[in-house]
N, C-alpha and C positions, 0 to 999 in steps of 0.2 A: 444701454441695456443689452447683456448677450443671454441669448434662452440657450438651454443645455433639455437635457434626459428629460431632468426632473425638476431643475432649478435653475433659478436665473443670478444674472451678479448684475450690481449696480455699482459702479465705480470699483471701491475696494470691497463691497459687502456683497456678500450669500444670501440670498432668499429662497424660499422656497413657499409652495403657497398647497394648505390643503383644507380640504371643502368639507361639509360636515354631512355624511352620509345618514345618520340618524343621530337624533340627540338625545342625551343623558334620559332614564325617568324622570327622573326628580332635578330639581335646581334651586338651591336656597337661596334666599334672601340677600342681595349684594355682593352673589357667589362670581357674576360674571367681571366685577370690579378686579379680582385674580387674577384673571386673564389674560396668557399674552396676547400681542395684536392681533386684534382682529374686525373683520368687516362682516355688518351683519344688512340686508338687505332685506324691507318687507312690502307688504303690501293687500291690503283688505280686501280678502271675500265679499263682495255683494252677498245677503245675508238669505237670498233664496239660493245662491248656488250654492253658498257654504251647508244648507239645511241638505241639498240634494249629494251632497259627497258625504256629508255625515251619514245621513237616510242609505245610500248605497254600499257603505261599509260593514254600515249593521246591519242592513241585510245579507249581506257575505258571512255573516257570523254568526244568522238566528241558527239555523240549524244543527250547527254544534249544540245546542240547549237540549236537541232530542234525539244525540248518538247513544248507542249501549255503552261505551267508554266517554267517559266524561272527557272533551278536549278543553281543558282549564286555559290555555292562554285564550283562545278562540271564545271561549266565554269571557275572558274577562275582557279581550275586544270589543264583544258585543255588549257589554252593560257600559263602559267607557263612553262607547259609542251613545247609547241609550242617553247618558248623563247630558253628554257637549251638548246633545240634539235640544232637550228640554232646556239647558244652560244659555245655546244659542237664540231659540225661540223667543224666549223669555228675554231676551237684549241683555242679558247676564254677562256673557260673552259673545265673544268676534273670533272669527277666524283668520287667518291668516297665511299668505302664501311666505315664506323665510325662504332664505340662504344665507350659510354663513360660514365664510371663509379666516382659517386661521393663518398669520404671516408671520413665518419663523426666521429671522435675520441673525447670520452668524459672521465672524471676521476670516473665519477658515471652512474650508468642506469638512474636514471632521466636525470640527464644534457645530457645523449646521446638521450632520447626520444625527450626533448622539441629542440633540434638543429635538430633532424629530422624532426618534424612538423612545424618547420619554414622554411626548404629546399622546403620541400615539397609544403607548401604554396609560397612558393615566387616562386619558378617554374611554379607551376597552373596558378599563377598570369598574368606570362608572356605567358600563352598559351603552357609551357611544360607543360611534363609528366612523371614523376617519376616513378621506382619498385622498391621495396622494398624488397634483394633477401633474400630467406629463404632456399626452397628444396635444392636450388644449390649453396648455399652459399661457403663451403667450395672446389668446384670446381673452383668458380671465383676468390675466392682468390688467390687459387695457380695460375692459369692466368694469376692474374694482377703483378705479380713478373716482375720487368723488366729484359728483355732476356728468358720469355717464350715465347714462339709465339701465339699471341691471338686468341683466340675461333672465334671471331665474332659471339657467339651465339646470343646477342643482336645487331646484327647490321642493320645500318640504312644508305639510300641515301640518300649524300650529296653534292653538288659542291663548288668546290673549295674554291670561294669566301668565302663562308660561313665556309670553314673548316680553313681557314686562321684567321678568326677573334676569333677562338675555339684555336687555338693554340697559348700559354701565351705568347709571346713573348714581351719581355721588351722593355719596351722604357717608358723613363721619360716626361710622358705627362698627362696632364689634358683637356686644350681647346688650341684650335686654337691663340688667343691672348687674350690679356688683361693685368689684375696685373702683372706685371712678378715678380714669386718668385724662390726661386731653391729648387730641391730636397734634398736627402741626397748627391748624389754623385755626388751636385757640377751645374749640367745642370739646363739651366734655366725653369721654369713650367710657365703657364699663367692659370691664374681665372678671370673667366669673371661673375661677379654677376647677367649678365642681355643676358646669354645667351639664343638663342631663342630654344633650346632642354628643359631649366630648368621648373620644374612642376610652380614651382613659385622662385621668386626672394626673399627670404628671407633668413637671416643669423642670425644663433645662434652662437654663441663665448660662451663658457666656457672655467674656469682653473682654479688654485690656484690663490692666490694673489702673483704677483711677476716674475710669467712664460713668460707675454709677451703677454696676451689678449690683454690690451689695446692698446697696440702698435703695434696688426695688425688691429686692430680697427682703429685707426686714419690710419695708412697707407691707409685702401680701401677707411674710407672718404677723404682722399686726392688725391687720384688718381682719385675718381669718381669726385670729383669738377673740377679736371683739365680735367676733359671728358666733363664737360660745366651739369653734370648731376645737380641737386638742390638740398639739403640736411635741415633737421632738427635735431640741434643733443640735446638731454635731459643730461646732465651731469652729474653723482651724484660723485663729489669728485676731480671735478676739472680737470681731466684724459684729456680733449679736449680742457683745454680754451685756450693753444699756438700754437695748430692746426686752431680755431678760428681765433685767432688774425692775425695769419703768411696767411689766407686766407681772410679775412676784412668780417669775418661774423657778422651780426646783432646780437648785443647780446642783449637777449630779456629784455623787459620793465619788472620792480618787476610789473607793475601792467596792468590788460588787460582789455578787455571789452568782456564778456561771450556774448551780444547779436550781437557780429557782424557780426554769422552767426547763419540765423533764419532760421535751421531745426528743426522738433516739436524731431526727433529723437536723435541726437544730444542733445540738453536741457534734454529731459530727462535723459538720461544718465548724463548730469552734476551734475542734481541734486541729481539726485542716487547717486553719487560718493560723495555728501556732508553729506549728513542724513547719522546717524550710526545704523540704524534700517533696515531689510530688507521689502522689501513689500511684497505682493502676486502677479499672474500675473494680480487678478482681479483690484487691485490698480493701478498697474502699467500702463497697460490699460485706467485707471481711468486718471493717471498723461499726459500721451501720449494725450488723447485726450482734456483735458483742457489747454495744451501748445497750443494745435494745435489753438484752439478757439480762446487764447490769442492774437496767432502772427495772424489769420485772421481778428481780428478784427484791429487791429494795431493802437493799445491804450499806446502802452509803446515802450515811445524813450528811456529810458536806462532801466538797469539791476535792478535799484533799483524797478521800476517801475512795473515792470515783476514780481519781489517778491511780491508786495503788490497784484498784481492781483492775485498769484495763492495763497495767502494767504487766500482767501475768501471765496475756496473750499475745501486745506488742511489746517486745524486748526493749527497754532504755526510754521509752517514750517520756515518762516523768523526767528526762532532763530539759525539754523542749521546755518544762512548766518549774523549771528550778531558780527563777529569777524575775519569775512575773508571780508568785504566791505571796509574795506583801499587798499586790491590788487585790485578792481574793479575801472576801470572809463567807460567815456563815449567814448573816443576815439578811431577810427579804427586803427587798426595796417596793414602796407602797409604790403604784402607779397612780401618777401624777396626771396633770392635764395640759400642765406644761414642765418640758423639763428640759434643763440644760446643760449642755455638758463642753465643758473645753476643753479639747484635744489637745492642748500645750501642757497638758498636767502629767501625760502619760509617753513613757519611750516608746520609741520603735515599735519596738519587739509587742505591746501593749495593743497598737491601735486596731491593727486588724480583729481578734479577737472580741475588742471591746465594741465594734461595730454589729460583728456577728450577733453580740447578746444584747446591743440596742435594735437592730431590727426584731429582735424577738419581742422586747418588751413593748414595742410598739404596736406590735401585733394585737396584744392582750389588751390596748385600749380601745374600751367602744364608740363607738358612733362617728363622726365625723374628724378626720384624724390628717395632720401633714406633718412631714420628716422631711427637715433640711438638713440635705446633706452638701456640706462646704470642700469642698477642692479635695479628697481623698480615694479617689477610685487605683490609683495606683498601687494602693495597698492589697488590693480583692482579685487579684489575680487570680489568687487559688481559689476560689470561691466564686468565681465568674458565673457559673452554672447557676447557683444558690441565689445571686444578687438579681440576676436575669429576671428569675423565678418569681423574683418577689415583686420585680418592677412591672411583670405581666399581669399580674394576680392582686395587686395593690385597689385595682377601680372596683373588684369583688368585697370588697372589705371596707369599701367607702372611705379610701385612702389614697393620700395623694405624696408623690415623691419629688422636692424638688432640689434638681444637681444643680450644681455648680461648679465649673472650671473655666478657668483664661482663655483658650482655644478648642474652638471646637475641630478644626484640622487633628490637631495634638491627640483630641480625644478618641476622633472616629478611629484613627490607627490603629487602636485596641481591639481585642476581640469583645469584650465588657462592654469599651464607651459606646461601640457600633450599637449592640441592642439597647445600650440607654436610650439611645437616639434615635431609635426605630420606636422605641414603648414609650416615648414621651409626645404627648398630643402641642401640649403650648410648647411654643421655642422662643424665648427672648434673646434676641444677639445684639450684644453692647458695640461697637466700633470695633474691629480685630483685620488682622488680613486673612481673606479665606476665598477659596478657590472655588468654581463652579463645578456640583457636584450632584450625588443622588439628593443629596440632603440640602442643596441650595441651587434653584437655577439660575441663569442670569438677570431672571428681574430680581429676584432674590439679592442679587448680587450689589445688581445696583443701586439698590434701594439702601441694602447696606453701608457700599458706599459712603453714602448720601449721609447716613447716621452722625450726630457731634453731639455729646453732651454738654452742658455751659455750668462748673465748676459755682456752686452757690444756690445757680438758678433753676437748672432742670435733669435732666438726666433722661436722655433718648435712644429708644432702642428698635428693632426691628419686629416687630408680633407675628407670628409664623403661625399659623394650624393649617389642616388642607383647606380650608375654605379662607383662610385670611391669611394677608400679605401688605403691613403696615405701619410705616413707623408711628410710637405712641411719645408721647414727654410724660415725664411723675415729675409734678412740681409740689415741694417736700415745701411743709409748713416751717416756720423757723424748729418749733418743737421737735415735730420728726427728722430736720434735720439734724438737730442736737443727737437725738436717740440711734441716727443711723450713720453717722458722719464715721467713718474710718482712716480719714486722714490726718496724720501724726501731730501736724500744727493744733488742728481742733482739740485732738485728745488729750495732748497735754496740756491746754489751758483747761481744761474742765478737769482736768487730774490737779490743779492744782488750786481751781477753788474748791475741788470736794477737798483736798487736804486743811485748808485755809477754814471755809464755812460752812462747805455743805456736809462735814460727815457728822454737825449736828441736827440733821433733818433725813428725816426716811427720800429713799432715795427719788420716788416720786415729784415729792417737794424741793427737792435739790436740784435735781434737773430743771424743773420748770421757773425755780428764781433765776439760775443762771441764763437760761431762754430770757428773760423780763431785763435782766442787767445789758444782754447783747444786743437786745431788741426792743428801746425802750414803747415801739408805736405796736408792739404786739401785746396781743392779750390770750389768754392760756383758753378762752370760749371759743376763740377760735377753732383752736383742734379738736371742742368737742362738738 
């Protein structure tokens, strides 16, 4: 062991060791199981001294109750205080002397600085407070040895409650209810996409091709449809359409009507998303405000209409739209509760646009609503601002947005994927190679690692929010795996008994003989 500044090395490894000057407010439930290493040290208050520190504190703070300016923290020290005291009396709670030291282990001094100033930061964040020990470094080490008897030189009051929820103690949990998935060791987990703690309701899925994305992907749209929630799902590769069918969603028309919903902000964005040119904001501005003019004047009942007017302030623009007016008509599309739309039906030139006016229509549905959106972000370049927009604004509207792409490296690059990744609260990451980053740290890292799906049997991934850091398994009934299976093998034996026997049976029932023919020890009570 060589002690340096600030940090010591052990063999090839960096450590660094920093002590916890105040702690978080709050601390939830199994929050400290997150954590990287660390050592916590305690040791119980005799329950008259712990009365006379409480007692002493709050009298440091009655007098605040009788300034001409109200001191608000100082009061709410002294009521705090008032609480523990009655808490403590009453054997409610204990008090407690703590310290508690965090150990950050890197393979290089860089990687050990930037994991400390992201400790650092995410503590601040929550209202800790970090040291960073140096003079006394090699004293605290030998300390933190377990079966030396600790210093308490950094020590801090804490009651009980609070010291209970600092101490890691396992237990295979996530949320109260919801999806029920299991852990590794078998128990069951629940994920609730639309719990009322989450910053926002948004889900990112990444993985390789093959891991089992997609088929935790259909799984949460199928549990949330059977919640009565409403869904829009964008498809790229067919991965949804016998989750679809086995739920009776609308599968969407090849052709739509871009004015049947007359926001000036919305249009513009459509049209942005067709031009292959970028604008300025002073154009853009320009375009915003002559949609606006258009739809006040209310001169154009369809789309064709709408182009020749704003043709008369942008010179040529109707050619951007001279090859994509067979997807256009004039007819409203009812909104649905589910609906589905396959992106292999429409070109290129098509898809961006048609995104544009499915976030719209999704918008118009009420109540409880999710929008899966499958591997297409590279199309919304131009629209980056607008998509941002929506992904910020989606938990207002009691909606939830969830991406999907192969790499999450591949995606951060963007300026787009980056704020997906910021506004998305859940992160599932399937097996991939990715590097230690803002958006993964090295427990993160390794954990991921650690991840392998088993092809049949289960399909495991990494569960990410700021409070959780864990891998989960979806073990798919024979049924859901019939319904969510997207591998080539699977699909063409089931494409060929629907051609053989099942395309005399609604699709429901087709599926589930073919389920009974593969599986003869299963029974279809199962899945319900």
């Amino acid at each position: 062991v060589q002690f340096y500044d600030n940090y010591l090395t052990i063999g090839n490894d960096y450590l660094r060791i920093l002590s916890v000057e105040d702690f978080q407010e709050t601390i939830q439930r199994f929050e400290a199981n997150s954590y990287q290493d660390f050592v916590l040290c305690f040791k119980k208050i005799p329950k008259v001294a712990a009365k006379n520190k409480i007692n002493f504190k709050r009298k440091l703070h009655f007098s605040a109750l009788f300034k001409g300016m109200r001191d608000l923290d100082s009061e709410n020290a002294y009521y705090q205080s008032e609480d523990l005291l009655n808490e403590v009396t009453t054997d409610n709670k204990a008090l407690f002397l703590v310290e508690c030291f965090f150990l950050i282990r890197a393979k290089t001094k860089d990687a050990l600085d930037q994991q400390t100033d992201r400790l650092l930061a995410e503590f601040k964040g929550k209202n800790g407070l970090l040291f960073k020990e140096e003079r006394a470094l090699s004293y605290f080490y030998q300390s933190l040895v377990p079966g030396v008897v600790p210093s308490f030189k950094r020590k801090l009051d804490l009651p009980s409650d609070y010291l209970a929820y600092l101490i890691p103690l396992h237990r295979d949990y996530v949320f109260e209810e919801g999806l029920e998935l299991s852990s590794r060791s078998g128990k069951p987990v629940y994920l609730d996409l639309f719990h009322k703690d989450a910053l926002n309701f948004n889900c990112l899925i990444t993985g390789q091709s093959g891991q089992g994305k997609s088929m935790m992907a259909n799984k949460i749209l199928k549990y949330e449809l059977e919640q009565g929630t409403k869904a829009l799902c964008l498809d790229l590769g067919n991965s949804f359409r016998k989750n679809a069918l086995y739920n009776k969603g609308l599968v969407f028309s090849e052709k739509f009507n871009p004015l049947q919903f007359k926001s000036p902000r919305y249009l513009k964005e459509f049209v942005l998303s067709v031009i292959d040119e970028r604008l300025g904001k002073r154009e853009e501005g320009r375009l915003f405000e002559v949609i606006s003019k258009i739809l006040e004047g209310g001169l154009c009942p369809n789309f064709a209409s709408f182009i020749i007017e704003l043709e008369k302030e942008f010179l040529g623009i109707s050619y951007y739209f001279a090859e994509l007016n067979l997807y256009f008509t004039d007819e409203v599309m009812p909104l649905n509760d589910f609906t589905y739309c396959d992106f292999g039906h429409y070109p290129d030139a098509m898809k961006a646009p048609l995104i544009i006016y499915l976030i719209e229509y999704f918008k118009h549905l009420s109540g409880r609503k999710i929008f899966v959106f499958d591997e297409c972000w590279h199309l919304l370049s131009k629209n980056a601002d607008y998509i941002a927009e929506c992904f910020r604004t989606f938990r207002k509207e009691n909606a939830s947005a969830m991406a999907i792409s192969q790499n999450m490296d591949d995606f951060s690059e963007t300026q787009l994927g980056r704020v997906i990744i910021q506004n998305t609260y859940f992160k599932l990451f399937f097996k991939q190679a990715l590097s230690e980053s803002e958006f993964l740290d090295a427990t993160g890292k390794s954990l991921l690692d650690s991840v392998l799906s088993k092809k049949g049997a289960y399909s495991e991934f990494l569960f990410l929010t700021e409070t959780h850091k864990k891998p989960l398994r979806f073990y798919p009934t024979p049924l859901e795996y019939e319904l969510f299976t997207s591998d080539k093998s699977d699909t063409n034996h089931f494409d060929l008994y629907m051609k053989d026997k099942g395309r005399f049976l609604p699709f429901k029932d087709a599926i589930t003989n073919y389920t009974k023919i593969k599986n003869p020890q299963w029974s279809s009570n199962e899945n319900a």
